[in-house]
C-alpha positions in Angstrom: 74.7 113.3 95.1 73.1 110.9 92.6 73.9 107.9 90.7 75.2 110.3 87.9 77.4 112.0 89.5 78.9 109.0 91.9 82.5 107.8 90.1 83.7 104.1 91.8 87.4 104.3 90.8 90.7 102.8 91.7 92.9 104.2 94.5 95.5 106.8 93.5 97.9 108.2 95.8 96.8 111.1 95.9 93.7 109.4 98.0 96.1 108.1 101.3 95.2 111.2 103.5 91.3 111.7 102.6 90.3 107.6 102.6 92.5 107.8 105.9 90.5 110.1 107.7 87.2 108.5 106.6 88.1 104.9 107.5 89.4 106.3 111.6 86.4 108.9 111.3 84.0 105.6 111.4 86.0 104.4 114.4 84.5 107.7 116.5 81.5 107.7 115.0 80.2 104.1 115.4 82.3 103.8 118.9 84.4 100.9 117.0 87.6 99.7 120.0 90.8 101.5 117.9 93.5 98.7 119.6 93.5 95.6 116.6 91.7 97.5 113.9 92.5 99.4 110.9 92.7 102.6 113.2 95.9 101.4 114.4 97.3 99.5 111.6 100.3 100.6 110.0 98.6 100.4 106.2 95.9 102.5 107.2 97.8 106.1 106.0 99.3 104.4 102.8 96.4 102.5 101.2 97.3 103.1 97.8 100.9 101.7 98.5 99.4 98.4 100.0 97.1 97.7 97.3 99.4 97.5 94.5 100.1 93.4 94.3 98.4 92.0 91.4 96.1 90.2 93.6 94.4 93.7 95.5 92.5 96.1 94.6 90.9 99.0 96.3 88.2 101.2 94.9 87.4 104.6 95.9 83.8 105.9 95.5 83.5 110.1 94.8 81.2 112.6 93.9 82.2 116.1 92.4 85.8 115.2 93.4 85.0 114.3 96.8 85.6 110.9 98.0 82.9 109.2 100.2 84.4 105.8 100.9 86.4 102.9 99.8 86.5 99.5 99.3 89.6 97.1 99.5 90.0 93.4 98.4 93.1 91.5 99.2 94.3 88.7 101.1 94.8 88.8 104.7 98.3 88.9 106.6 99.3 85.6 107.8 96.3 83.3 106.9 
């Protein structure tokens, strides 16, 4: 991987299952608590769906078709 080859995009739904299972594979790794976190929150396995106001985005970064991680901007819940 190289700075040629890495695409920063915008979330597709085809991208729910994959970004899921990086974002709760970070939980494990780094020994993150699950309870209150975006491990257990309900948007987690539908991020493209809950990025789709006019005020969010989320950006997926890939290489060779293969996504590494994401990014999400949008306002909180509640605040």
């Amino acid at each position: 991987m190289n700075k040629d080859t890495i695409v920063i995009r915008e979330i597709r739904p085809e991208d729910n299952v994959q970004i899921e299972q990086i974002i709760r594979a970070c939980f494990h790794e780094f020994k993150i608590p699950l309870e209150g976190t975006a491990c257990t929150d309900v948007e987690t396995p539908k991020m493209f769906e809950d990025y789709q106001n006019d005020n969010n985005v989320h950006y997926i970064m890939e290489c060779n078709f293969d996504i590494y991680g994401g990014c999400g901007l949008k306002p909180l819940k509640d605040l």
